[in-house]
C-alpha positions in Angstrom: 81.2 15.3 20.3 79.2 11.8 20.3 76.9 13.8 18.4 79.3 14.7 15.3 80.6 10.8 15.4 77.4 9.7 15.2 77.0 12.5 12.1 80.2 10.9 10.4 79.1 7.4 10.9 75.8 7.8 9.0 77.2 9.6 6.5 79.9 7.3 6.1 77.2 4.7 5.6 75.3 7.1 3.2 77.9 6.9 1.2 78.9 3.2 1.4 75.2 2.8 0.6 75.5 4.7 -2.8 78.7 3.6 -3.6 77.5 0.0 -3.2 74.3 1.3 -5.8 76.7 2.8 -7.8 79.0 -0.1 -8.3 76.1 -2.6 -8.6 76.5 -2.1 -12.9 80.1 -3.7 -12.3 79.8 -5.7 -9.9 76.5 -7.6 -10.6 75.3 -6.8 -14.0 78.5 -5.5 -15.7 77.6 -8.7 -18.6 74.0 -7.1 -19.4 75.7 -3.4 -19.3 78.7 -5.2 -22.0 76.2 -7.0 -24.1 74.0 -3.5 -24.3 76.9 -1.4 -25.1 78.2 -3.4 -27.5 75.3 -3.7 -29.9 74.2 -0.2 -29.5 77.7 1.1 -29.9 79.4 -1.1 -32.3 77.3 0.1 -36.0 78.3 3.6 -35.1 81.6 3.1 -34.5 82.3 1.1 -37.5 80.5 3.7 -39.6 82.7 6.5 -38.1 86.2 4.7 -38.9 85.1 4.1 -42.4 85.6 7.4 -43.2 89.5 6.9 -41.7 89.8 10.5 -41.0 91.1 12.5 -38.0 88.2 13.9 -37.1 85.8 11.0 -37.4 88.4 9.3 -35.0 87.7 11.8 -32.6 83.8 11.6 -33.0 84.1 7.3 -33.0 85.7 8.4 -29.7 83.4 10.6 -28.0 80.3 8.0 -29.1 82.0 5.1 -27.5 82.2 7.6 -24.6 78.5 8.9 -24.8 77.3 4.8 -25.4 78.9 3.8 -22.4 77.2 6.2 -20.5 74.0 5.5 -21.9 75.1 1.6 -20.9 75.7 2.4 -17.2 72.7 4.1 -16.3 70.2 2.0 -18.5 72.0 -0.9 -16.3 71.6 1.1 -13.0 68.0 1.9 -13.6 67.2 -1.7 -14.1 69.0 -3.0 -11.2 66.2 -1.0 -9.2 63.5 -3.6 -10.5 62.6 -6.0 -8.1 61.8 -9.0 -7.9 64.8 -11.0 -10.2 63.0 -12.1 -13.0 61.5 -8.8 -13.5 64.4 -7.6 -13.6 65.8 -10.6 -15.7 62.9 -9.9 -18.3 63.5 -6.7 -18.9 67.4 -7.1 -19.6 66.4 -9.5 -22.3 63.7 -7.0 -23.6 66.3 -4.5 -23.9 68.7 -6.7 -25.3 66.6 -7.9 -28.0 65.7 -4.2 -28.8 69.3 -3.9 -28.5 69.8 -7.0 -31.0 67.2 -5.5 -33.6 68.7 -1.8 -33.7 72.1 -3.6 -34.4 71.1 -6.2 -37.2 69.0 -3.2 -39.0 72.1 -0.9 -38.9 74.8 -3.2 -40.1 72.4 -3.8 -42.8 72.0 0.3 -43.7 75.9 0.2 -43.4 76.8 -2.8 -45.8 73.6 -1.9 -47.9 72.7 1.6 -47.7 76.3 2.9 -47.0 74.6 5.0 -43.4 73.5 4.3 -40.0 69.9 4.1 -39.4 68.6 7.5 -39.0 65.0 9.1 -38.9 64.8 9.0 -42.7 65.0 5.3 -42.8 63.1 5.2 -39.8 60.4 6.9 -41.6 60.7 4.1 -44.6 60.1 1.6 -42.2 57.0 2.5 -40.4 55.7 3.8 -44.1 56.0 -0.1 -45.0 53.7 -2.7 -43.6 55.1 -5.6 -42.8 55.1 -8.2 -46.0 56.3 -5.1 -47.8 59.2 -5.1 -45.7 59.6 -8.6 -46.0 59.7 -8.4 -50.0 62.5 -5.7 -49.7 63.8 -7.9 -47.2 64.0 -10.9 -48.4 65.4 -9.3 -51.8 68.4 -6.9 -50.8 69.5 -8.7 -47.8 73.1 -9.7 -48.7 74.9 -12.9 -47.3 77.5 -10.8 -45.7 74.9 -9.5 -43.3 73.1 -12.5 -42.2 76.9 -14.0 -41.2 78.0 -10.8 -39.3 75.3 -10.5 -37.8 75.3 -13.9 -36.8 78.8 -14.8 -35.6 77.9 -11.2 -33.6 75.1 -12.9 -31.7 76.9 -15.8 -31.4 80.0 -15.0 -30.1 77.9 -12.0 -27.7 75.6 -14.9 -26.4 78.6 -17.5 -26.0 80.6 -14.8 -23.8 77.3 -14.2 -21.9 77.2 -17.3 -21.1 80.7 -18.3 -20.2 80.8 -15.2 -18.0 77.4 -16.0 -16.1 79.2 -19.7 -15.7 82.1 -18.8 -14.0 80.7 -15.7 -12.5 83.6 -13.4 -14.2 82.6 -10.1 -12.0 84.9 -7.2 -11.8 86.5 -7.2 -8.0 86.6 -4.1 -6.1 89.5 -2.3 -6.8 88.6 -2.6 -10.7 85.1 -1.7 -10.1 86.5 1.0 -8.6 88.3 2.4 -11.2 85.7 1.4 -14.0 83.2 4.1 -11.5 85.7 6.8 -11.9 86.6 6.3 -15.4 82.3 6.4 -15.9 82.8 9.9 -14.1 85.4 11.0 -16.1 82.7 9.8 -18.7 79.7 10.9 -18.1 81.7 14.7 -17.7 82.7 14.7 -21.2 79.4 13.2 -22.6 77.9 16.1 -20.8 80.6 18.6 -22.6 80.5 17.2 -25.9 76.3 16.8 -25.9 76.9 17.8 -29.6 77.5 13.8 -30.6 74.1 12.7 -29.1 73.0 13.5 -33.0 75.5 11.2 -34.8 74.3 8.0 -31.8 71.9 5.7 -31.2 69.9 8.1 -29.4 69.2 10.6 -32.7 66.8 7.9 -33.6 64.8 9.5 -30.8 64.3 12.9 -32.6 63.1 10.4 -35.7 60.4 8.8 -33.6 59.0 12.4 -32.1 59.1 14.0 -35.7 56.8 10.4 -36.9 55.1 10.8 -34.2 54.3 15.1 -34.9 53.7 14.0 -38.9 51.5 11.7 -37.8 49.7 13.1 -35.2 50.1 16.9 -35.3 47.8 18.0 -38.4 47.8 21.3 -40.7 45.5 23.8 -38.7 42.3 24.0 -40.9 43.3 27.7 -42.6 40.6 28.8 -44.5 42.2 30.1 -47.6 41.6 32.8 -50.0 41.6 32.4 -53.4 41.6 34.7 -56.6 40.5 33.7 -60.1 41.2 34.9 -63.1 37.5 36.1 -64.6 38.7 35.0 -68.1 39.3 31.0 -67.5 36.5 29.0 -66.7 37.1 26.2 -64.1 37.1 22.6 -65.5 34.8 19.7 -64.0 37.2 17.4 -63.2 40.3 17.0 -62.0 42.1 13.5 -61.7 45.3 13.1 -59.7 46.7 9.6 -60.5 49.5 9.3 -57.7 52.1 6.4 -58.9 54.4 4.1 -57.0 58.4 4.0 -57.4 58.6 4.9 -61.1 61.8 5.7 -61.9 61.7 8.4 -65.3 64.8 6.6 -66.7 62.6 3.1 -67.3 59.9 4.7 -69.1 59.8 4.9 -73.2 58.0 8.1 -73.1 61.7 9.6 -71.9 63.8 7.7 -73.8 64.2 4.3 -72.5 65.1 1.4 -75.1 62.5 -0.6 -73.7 59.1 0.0 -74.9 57.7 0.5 -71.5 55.2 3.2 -71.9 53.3 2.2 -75.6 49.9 2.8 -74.4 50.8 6.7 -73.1 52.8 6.8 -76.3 49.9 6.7 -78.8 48.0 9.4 -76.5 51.1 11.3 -76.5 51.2 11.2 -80.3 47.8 12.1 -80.6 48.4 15.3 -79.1 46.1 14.4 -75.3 49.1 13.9 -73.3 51.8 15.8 -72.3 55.2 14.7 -71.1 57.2 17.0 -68.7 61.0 17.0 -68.1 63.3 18.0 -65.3 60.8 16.5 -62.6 62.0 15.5 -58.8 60.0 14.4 -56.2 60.6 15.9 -52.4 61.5 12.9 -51.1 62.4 8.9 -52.0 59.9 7.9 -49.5 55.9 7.5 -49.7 55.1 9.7 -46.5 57.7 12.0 -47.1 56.8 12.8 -50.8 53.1 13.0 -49.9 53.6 15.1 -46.8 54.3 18.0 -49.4 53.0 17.0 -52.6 49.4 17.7 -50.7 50.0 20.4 -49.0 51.9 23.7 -49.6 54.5 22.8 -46.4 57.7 23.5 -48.3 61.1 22.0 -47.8 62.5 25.7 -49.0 60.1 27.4 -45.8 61.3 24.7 -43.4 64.8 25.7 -43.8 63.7 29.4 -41.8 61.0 27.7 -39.6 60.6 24.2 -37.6 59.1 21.3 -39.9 56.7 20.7 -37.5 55.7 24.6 -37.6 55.9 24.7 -41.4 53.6 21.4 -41.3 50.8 22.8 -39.3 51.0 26.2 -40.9 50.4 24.5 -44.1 47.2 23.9 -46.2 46.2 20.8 -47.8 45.3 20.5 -51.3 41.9 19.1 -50.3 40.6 22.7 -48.4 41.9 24.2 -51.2 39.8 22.8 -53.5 36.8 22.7 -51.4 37.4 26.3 -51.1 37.3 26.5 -55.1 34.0 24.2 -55.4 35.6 21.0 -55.5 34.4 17.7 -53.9 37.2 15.5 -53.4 37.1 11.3 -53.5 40.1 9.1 -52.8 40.4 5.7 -54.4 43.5 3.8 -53.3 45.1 0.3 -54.3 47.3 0.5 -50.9 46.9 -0.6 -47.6 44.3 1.5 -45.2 44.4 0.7 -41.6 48.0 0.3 -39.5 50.4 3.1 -38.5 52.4 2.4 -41.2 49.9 4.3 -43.7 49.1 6.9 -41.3 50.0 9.5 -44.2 47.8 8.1 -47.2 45.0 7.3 -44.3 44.9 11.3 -43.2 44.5 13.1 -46.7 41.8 10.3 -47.3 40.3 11.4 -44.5 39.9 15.2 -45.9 38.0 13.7 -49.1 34.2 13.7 -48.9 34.5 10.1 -49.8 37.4 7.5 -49.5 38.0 3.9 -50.7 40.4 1.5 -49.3 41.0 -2.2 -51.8 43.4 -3.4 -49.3 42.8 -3.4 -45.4 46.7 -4.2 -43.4 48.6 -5.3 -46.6 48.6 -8.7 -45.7 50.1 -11.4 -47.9 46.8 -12.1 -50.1 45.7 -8.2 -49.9 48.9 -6.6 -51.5 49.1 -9.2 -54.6 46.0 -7.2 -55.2 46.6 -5.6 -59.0 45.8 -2.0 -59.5 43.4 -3.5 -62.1 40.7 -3.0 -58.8 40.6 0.8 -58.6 39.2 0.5 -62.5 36.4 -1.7 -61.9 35.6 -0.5 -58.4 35.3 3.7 -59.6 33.8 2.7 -63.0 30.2 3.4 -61.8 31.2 6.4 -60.0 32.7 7.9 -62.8 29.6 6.8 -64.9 27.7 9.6 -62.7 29.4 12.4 -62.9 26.9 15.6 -62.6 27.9 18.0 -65.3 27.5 20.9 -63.2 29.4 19.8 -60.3 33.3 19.6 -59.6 35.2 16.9 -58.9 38.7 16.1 -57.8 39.1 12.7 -57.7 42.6 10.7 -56.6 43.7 7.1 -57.4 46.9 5.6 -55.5 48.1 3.2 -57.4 50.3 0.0 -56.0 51.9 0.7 -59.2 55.7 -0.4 -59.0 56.2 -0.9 -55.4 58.4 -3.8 -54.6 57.9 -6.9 -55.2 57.8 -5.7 -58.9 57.3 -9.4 -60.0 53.7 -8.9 -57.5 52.7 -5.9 -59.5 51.4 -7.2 -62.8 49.7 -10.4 -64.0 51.5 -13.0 -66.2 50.1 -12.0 -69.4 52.1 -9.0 -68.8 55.3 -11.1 -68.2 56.8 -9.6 -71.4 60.6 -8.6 -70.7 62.8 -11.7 -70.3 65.8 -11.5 -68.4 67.5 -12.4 -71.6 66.6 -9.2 -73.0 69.5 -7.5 -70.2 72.4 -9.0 -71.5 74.5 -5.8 -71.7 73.7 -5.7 -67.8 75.4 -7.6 -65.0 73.7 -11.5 -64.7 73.0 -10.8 -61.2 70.8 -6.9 -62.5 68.8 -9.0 -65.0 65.8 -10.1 -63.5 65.3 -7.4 -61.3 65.3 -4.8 -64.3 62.8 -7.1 -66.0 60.2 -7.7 -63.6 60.8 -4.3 -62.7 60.2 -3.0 -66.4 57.2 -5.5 -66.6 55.5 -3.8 -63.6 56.2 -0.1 -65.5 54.4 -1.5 -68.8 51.4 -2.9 -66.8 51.2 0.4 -64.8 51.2 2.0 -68.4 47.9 0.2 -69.0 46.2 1.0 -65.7 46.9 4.6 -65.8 45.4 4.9 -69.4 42.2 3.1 -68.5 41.9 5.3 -65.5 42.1 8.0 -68.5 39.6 6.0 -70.1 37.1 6.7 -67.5 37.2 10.5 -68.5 37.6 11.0 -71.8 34.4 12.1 -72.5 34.2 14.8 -69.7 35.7 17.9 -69.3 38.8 16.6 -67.6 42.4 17.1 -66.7 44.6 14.2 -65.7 47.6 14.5 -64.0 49.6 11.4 -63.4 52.9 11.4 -60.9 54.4 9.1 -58.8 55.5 9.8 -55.6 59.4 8.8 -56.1 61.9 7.3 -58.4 63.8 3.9 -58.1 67.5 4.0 -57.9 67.8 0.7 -60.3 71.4 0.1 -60.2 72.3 3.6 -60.9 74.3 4.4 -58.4 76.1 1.4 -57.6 76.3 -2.1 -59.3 74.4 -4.0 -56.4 71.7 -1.5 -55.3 68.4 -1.0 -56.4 64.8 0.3 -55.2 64.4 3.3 -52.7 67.3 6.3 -53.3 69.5 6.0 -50.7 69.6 9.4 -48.6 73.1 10.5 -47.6 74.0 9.0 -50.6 74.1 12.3 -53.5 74.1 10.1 -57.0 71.1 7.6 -55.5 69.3 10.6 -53.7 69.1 12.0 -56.9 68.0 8.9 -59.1 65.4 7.6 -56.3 64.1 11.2 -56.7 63.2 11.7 -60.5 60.1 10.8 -61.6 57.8 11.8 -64.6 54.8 13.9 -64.8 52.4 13.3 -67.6 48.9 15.7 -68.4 46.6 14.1 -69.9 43.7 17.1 -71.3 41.0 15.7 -72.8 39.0 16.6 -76.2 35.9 18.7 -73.9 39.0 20.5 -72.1 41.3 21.3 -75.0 38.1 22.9 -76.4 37.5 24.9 -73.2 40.6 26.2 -72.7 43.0 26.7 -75.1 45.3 29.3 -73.4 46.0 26.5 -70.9 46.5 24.0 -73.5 49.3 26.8 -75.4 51.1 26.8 -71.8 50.9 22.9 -71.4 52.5 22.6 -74.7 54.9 25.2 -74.3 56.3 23.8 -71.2 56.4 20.2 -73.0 58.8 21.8 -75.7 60.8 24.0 -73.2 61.2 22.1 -69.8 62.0 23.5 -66.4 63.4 21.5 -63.3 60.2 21.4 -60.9 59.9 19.6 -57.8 56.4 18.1 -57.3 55.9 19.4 -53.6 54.1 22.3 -55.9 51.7 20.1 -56.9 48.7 21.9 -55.4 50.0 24.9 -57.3 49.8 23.3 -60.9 46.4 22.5 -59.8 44.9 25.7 -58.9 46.7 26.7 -62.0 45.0 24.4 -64.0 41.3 25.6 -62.5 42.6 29.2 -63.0 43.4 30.3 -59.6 45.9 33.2 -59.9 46.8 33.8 -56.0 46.6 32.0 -52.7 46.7 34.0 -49.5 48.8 36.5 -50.9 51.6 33.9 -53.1 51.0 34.4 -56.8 50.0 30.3 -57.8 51.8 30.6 -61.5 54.8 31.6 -60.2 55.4 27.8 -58.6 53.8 26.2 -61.1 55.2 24.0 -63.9 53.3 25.8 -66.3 55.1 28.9 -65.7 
């Protein structure tokens, strides 16, 4: 019998014990486990009640629910650290996390009409940090900087009040705050679905960065048939643009005389304008994840990304496996995590060249006049009996436009916008200026091969939304947005075939022009299908190359 009391005793002190542990988020820390719930929670549930119907009421519901769990136990696991200001520093570490996942989602909310997600996510780390700062600085509206600031302020001011007077929950309604975290944590558990519209889908953003970035295509060896009738050309260039938006350029029917260099090769029959053009994605990374490799956002719909991704083959082994050695100039930054996408595809080329080291202040005001005179030699002393494939990243039209171009080419005025809004004017000029002075780099790069055998292909890898889609929006398209999607998305794509290759190959020169005259929509993660195309490749491990190319 003393036995058994003894029994009850402990386990009535077990469970004192843990009760005391599990009360220790109201009773001693319930400020910290306020403050963190607060600015992980509120975005999302402002987000969810624009919408104002029933069933986003229901889902603003369940994420309050599921970020108040999350708040409790981050809370409980901290108050295991020991001693106090351990514990102290890493409450205002997560805070400040806290702080900074907040202030960047108002910001997508008021700005980009979405909560941050693993889209923009991928937008940030795919921008080094004075890029950033030029967006930044440019698109960050007043509204923001005061909500966000009475927010902190009137957080901090209530932090401190309550450490001041020591404001903790008594017993009885720390009580019933641990039951209604049961009740809680139960439904969080039923409804697991709504962990994908919180804080915590940002998560699944940062392991698919981290398997892009990380997880390579397996080295496939592919197979390759040739048509016996085509010979293969010497060189291919791939000039790969940044944020030019087809609707600014002359050669597609802008008012602005943005493109007159291309224009006079265009009327003299060596380039070749093609319509109906989208990239994959509005994002650098994104859009070069598939324009370089034949992963497929159609396949990907059947199969994992990450599957599709190191299933696929880079345009690089391809044309190694056609002859081809490949050589990478580029006008953007090498080193950092935030070019990890550029950086690996450079990697692939027998030879790589990096103008710019992080993107530092001094380094990105670098024009893309520097890939000219830094490949000019190379290009010089080009074997005729050897291949080449040879890429140039351009800076090109990556914000800050009025960065991109020097001040001789300072030749739209904002007075020249006066059918647009006062506040659109000088953005779509220096925006316009940074098109025409990418019109003169791209044709010198032509420059360099117009006495070779050569094709050029020129395409950026995304649009600019440019007030499209909304009066007080421009750059990157927005991505749950439809209209700015769609405008941050279309891009040009220009051929340039010069005299030695028109002469070689006229049945590709008949299809070029045909598909000039008669355009088709094409999405430009089939790039390395127009290329094996152009070198007269006819299948690739059993999928017939013509059928997904432009030329088609």
């Amino acid at each position: 019998m003393a036995f058994l009391s003894r029994l009850i005793i402990l386990f009535i002190a077990m469970i004192k014990r843990i009760l005391h542990f599990l009360l220790k988020p109201f009773r001693e820390h319930h400020v910290f486990m306020i403050a963190f719930f607060v600015l992980i929670a509120a975005p999302y549930i402002v987000f969810q009640l624009r919408f104002g119907f029933y069933h986003h009421y229901i889902n603003t519901l369940l994420i309050a629910i599921h970020c108040a769990v999350i708040s409790y136990f981050t809370t409980l696991l901290v108050s295991l650290f020991q001693p106090k200001i351990l514990r102290k520093t890493i409450q205002s570490i997560l805070i400040g996390l806290a702080a900074i996942m907040f202030a960047t989602n108002i910001f997508c909310i008021l700005k980009l009409h979405t909560t941050m997600d693993e889209d923009y996510l991928m937008l940030i780390l795919d921008t080094n940090p004075n890029e950033a700062y030029e967006f930044f600085t440019a698109v960050l509206p007043k509204r923001v900087i005061i909500i966000v600031s009475s927010a902190f302020i009137l957080l901090f001011g209530l932090w401190g009040l309550s450490s001041h007077f020591n404001l903790n929950l008594r017993k009885k309604g720390s009580l019933i705050a641990l039951a209604l975290m049961g009740l809680f944590t139960i439904e969080a558990i039923h409804s697991w679905y709504i962990w994908q519209s919180g804080p915590l889908c940002l998560l699944k953003g940062l392991y698919d960065y981290e398997t892009m970035a990380f997880d390579k295509p397996n080295n496939v060896k592919p197979s390759i048939t040739f048509s016996t009738a085509q010979p293969r050309p010497n060189n291919i260039v791939l000039i790969i643009g940044e944020s030019f938006a087809r609707f600014h350029s002359s050669l597609y029917g802008y008012d602005k005389m943005t493109n007159p260099r291309l224009g006079e090769l265009k009327k003299a029959s060596l380039l070749y304008t093609f319509d109906s053009i989208d990239a994959p994605a509005p994002t650098t990374a994104l859009s070069l994840k598939y324009m370089l490799t034949t992963c497929s956002k159609s396949k990907s719909d059947s199969i994992s990304l990450a599957e599709e991704w190191r299933n696929s083959i880079t345009v690089f082994d391809l044309l190694k496996a056609c002859g081809y050695d490949s050589y990478w100039f580029s006008n953007q930054a090498r080193n950092g995590r935030f070019n990890y996408m550029a950086r690996a595809f450079a990697k692939a080329c027998k030879e790589n060249h990096f103008y710019q080291n992080e993107g530092s202040i001094n380094d990105s005001y670098r024009l893309d006049q520097v890939l000219v005179d830094s490949s000019y030699q190379f290009t010089q002393h080009l074997e005729q009996n050897s291949s080449y494939f040879i890429i140039y990243h351009l800076m090109g039209s990556h914000f800050n436009y009025s960065q991109r171009y020097p001040k001789d080419y300072d030749h739209f005025s904002p007075d020249e916008y006066a059918n647009y809004p006062q506040h659109q004017r000088l953005n779509l000029s220096i925006y316009d200026n940074s098109i025409l002075y990418n019109d003169y780099i791209v044709e010198q790069i032509i420059n360099l091969f117009k006495d070779t055998e050569a094709i050029v292909i020129y395409i950026p890898d995304h649009g600019q939304d440019m007030y499209r889609s909304s009066p007080d929006y421009f750059t990157h398209g927005i991505m749950n947005d439809p209209v700015s999607y769609a405008y941050g998305v279309e891009v040009p794509l220009m051929i340039y075939a010069s005299p030695v290759f028109q002469e070689r190959h006229p049945d590709t020169m008949q299809r070029i022009k045909y598909r000039q005259d008669h355009p088709k929509a094409w999405n430009t993660e089939n790039l390395p299908y127009l290329i094996l195309d152009l070198i007269g490749a006819t299948n690739i491990n059993g999928e017939d190359v013509q059928s997904k190319s432009v030329l088609n």
